[in-house]
C-alpha positions, 0 to 999 in steps of 0.5 A: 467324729472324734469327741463326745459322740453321745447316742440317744436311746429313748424308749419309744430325725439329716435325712439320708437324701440321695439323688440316684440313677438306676438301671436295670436290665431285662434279663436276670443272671441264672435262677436255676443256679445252686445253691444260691449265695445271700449277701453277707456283712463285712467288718465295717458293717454293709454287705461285703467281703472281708474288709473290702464291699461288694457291688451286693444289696441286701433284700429290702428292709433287712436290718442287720446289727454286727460286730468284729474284734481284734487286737487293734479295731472293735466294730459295731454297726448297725446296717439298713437295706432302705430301699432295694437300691440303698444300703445305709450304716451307722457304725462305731469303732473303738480303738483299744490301744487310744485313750478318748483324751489326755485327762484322765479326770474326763474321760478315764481308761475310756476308749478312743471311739469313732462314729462312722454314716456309711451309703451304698448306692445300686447303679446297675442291677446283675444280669446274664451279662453284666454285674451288679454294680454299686457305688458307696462312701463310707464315713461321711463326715466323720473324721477321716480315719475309715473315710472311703469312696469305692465302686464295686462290682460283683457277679455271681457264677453258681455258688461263686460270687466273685467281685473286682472293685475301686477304691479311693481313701482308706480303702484305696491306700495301696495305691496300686492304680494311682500312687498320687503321691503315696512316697510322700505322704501317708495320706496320699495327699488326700487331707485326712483331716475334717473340718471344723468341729466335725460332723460337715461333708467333706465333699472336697476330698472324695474321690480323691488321693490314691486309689486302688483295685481290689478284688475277691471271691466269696463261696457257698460250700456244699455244707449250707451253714458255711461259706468262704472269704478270700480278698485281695485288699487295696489298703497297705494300713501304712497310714491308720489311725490305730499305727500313727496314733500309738507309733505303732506300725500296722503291719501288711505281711501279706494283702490277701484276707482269708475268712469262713462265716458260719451261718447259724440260720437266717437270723444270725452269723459267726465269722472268723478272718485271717487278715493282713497276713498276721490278724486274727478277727472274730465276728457275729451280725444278726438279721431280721427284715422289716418287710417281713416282719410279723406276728401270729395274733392270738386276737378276740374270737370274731362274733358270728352275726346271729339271727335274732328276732326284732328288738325293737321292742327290747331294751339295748344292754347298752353297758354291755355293748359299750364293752363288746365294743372296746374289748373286742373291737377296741372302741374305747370311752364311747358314746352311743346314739340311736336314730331309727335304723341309723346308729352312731358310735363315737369312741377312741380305737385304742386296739388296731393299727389297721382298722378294717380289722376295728370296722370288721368286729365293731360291724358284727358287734351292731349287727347282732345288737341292732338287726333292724338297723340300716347305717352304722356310724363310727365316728374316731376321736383322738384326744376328743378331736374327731379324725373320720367318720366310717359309714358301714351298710348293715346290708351289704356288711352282712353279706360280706362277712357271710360270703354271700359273694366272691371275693366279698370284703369288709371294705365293700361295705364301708366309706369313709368321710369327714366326721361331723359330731351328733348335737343331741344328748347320747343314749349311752356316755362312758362317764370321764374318770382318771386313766392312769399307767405306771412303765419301766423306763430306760434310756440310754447313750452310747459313744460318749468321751466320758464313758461309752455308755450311759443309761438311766433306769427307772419307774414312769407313772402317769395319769390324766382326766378329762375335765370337760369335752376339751380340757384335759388335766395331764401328769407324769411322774419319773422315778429315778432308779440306777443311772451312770450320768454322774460320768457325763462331765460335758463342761462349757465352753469346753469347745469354744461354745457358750449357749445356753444350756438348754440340753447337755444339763441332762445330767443335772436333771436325771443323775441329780434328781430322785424324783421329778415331775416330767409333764403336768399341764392344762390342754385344750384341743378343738376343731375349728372347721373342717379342716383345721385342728388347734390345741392350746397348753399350759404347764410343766411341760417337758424335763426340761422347760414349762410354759405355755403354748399353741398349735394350730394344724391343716389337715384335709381328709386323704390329703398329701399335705398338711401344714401346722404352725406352732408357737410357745413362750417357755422358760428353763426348770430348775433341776434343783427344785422340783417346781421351779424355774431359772431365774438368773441367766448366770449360774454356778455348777458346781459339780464342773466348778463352771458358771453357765448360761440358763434359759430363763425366758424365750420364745420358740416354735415352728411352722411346718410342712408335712408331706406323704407323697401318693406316688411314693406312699411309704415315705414321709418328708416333714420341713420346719422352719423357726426359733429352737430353744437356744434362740438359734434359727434355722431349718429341721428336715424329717425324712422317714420310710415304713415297710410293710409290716410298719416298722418306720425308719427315719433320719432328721437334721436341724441346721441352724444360724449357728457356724459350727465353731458356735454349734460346737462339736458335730457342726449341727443336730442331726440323729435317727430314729425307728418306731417299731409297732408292737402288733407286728412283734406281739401275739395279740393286737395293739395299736401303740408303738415303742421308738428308738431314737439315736442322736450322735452327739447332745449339743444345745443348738437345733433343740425343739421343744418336747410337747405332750400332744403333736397334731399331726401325729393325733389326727394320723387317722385321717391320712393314715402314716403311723397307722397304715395297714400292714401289707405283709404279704 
């Protein structure tokens, strides 16, 4: 993209849907051989040489950020191993020779920054015969100034790697395998050019204009730290951005490019290159893999089952027991019910993602409290919605975490069932008070034409109560401390856009505003049958929008599917006013002398569809379908893959009914995420999550409403996403 690519940060989805064949072979290339050559990044971001990819993939889930810099480009990127068979980049390139416009008033002495999507795509694994071949496309509806399509293939011989390849566009403009009409054209004839307002697939163009073979050799010193780069290059840089832009030529003295890259350990490298024959490059990329990820807990003591005599005839310290069991085992605000040999806990796990380790602490806890007991319930509520209920044999528990046989577990003695809630009065009620929380908040927005980065830092406070078993009062607070959104100057229509305003008033409600209440709602949550959640919510409900709303959610105990209907009335907050709302459509700004358009009344929701494949269990696809908030309508599509130690990874993208000349810049929303758990980073078991999102570009068309309490996410319990087990191995 060329204007005003913005990027989202928030502390914590266009999927990336590629159809593929993969072959393998039988055999592998030589284990034996020494020592063993790890694929590395090139300049643009991905696994590759210098300036040219190689047929290579990184392990699964490797998550590499990297950056190089000389006189005429500066790279970064961020690049993901998906699947064994899919490489995926996101990069920036600023142009430090180009300013992003021609009014200083806008953009100022920022630079000229592009935004690059890039796809690697495996077709043939390496073995004993054959090398490992790939195919990619680079800049994927991007602007044309790195846009590629190539096919490479590498093979390793000892500590050599070595690589031939075909490329067509940027990388192929040497055109030493087909001229197409390169004495012409400095583009080959290819149109170089996007359509639109970018941010579209130019399918039309791959695979097409001049193309060129390049070539390389990569090798593994016998000092492990350092390796060596030498490239033959298919591009001549007669028809680059940075030489036509500024009249200045990118001049090729020679096509071979010369690197070393200094590995620092398995986290990190430094590399420098001599490219072009007369360009210096320096380089770093940092690693770390979301296969592997995890952390060495420091967790509560497991309580040894004692033998005690019957207490049948002794009182329960029931307050201490409730403790033990939100503290050691992280049921929260239980309720406790005593039947004969059969007890009944109904609490909130607050503590662990997996719960075999809940089941596991909870199961020793009742065991020394309640010997003679035969059947523990455990029945887990999310926002007072019952999710499952865990039956746990005393018996057969006991045996299994005294060893009493091979290969005992915890889950032997353990089923899982639809929960069905005791009617009678409790033994033990955890009485409802305030749970209040005060956090530091940053978020933040890189790419923008105004500034490259902007960022709000602040104070984030909030508190709620449960008024009855489900109502539940709600607030949150922000306090503002330093920001740079004063710089985000986004004016309508400056694009040929006029929707409402209803997201790029962003400045006006962070820069603009102190203090400012985010969230204070009324929300009743309920389930209405075996497999049917709904909520009901009135309020401020987001920075933006207040209202009222509803959602009503199927869920099946284990099930693929779900399917969840949501539906709100809501108008636009006034930034001005700390309570109020918009009540003229047309009004003045006065901060870009504008007049715009508000939304001051409207109707917005979904119906969605959820879907967690068994076949393929670590991914998610969700599809909606309805009105966003700027009336627009059309379709969102989620696309999300977690690794083994949780970490998700997700891509989404909303088109709707608007054409791209109405959408604006960037053609449709589309953006991507990464929820991260923090179990697998902390030392000690926690069951809440932080989430980076990434949105290239803030546009009003494709926007959803911001809710407090999502169904599907609060009932995960009972077909397990954001909480399934860590597997690392």
């Amino acid at each position: 993209m060329n204007h005003a690519k913005q990027t989202a940060f928030s502390l914590f989805a266009i999927p990336i849907m590629v159809s593929s064949i993969v072959i393998s072979t039988s055999a592998h290339s030589d284990e034996l051989s020494t020592p063993k050559l790890t694929p590395s990044q090139y300049d643009f971001g991905g696994v590759g040489l210098i300036q040219m990819p190689t047929g290579r993939m990184a392990a699964e889930g490797e998550f590499s950020v990297s950056g190089t810099f000389n006189e005429d480009y500066y790279h970064g990127a961020l690049s993901l191993q998906l699947f064994p068979w899919l490489e995926t980049t996101i990069r920036y390139t600023q142009v430090p020779d180009v300013l992003y416009s021609n009014d200083p008033s806008f953009s100022g002495d920022t630079y000229y920054t592009d935004k690059g999507i890039d796809i690697k795509l495996r077709l043939l694994e390496e073995s004993y015969w054959l090398p490992e071949t790939s195919i990619g496309v680079r800049d994927i509806g991007g602007t044309g100034l790195f846009d590629s399509e190539y096919i490479a293939m590498t093979k390793g011989f000892g500590p050599f790697d070595a690589t031939v390849g075909f490329g067509w566009g940027y990388i192929g403009n040497r055109g030493n395998f087909i001229d197409s009409g390169k004495a012409s054209s400095v583009d080959c004839n290819r149109n170089t050019g996007y359509k639109g307002t970018g941010g579209d697939v130019d399918f039309e163009r791959w695979f097409k204009g001049c193309s060129a073979i390049f070539a390389g050799i990569e090798y593994q010193t016998p000092w492990d730290p350092l390796r060596i780069k030498v490239e033959y290059d298919g591009n001549d840089y007669k028809s680059d951005f940075a030489a036509l832009q500024t009249g200045n030529e990118l001049t090729q003295d020679s096509p071979i490019n010369y690197g070393m890259l200094y590995r620092v350990s398995n986290w990190g490298d430094f590399k420098l290159s001599y490219e072009r024959g007369n360009t210096w490059t320096l380089g770093f990329s940092m690693a770390t893999n979301f296969n592997t990820l995890k952390s060495n807990w420091r967790d509560t003591p497991k309580q040894p089952i004692e033998d005690k005599p019957d207490l049948a005839d002794r009182k329960v310290d029931l307050p201490e027991l409730n403790k033990q069991l939100a503290f050691d085992a992280g049921y929260r605000g239980a309720k406790i019910y005593i039947k004969n040999d059969e007890v009944t806990v109904v609490a909130t796990q607050t503590k662990y993602r997996d719960r075999k380790y809940a089941h596991d602490h909870a199961g020793r806890i009742l065991v020394n409290h309640f010997p003679q007991a035969k059947t523990f319930k455990i029945i887990e509520v999310a926002g007072h919605l019952p999710t499952t209920e865990t039956h746990i044999d005393a018996k057969r528990f006991t045996n299994a975490v005294q060893h009493n046989y091979i290969h005992a577990k915890v889950t032997d003695s353990t089923t899982v069932i639809e929960p069905t809630l005791p009617t009678e009065t409790p033994d033990w009620d955890t009485p409802n008070q305030w749970n209040y929380g005060f956090a530091p908040k940053l978020n933040q927005s890189f790419g923008g034409s105004e500034n490259f980065y902007l960022f709000n830092v602040g104070i984030n406070g909030g508190a709620s109560r449960w008024l009855t078993e489900n109502i539940e009062i709600s607030s949150s607070m922000y306090i503002n401390l330093f920001d740079n959104y004063d710089q985000f100057k986004y004016q309508t229509p400056p694009d040929g856009t006029d929707l409402k305003r209803v997201r790029t008033l962003v400045r006006q409600y962070v820069s603009d505003t102190t203090v400012r209440v985010d969230n204070l709602q009324l929300t009743w949550l309920d389930k209405l049958s075996e497999n049917i959640y709904a909520q009901a919510y009135v309020g401020y409900l987001e920075m933006m929008f207040g209202g009222v709303g509803t959602e009503v959610l199927y869920r099946p105990m284990n099930s693929e599917w779900a399917f969840g209907i949501d539906a709100n009335y809501v108008k636009q907050r006034d930034p001005d006013n700390i309570f109020g709302f918009f009540e003229n459509e047309i009004n003045y700004d006065p901060f870009s002398n504008r007049y715009f358009r508000a939304q001051t009344g409207t109707f917005t929701g979904h119906a969605s569809v959820y879907y967690q494949p068994k076949w393929f269990d670590d991914v998610l696809l969700k599809v909606s379908y309805g009105q966003y908030l700027a009336e627009d309508r059309g379709v969102t599509v989620d696309f999300s893959k977690q690794f083994d130690s949780g970490v998700i990874v997700g891509a989404f993208a909303s088109k709707t009914n608007l054409s791209a000349d109405e959408f604006g810049e960037g053609s449709f929303t589309k953006g991507f995420y990464i929820s991260v758990p923090f179990d697998a980073i902390l030392p000690t078991p926690v069951s809440n999550r932080g989430s980076l999102a990434w949105q290239p570009l803030t546009r009003d068309g494709g926007q959803k409403l911001g809710r407090k309490f999502e169904l599907y996410g609060g009932t995960d319990a009972r077909a397990p996403w954001l909480n399934k087990s860590n597997s690392v191995k």
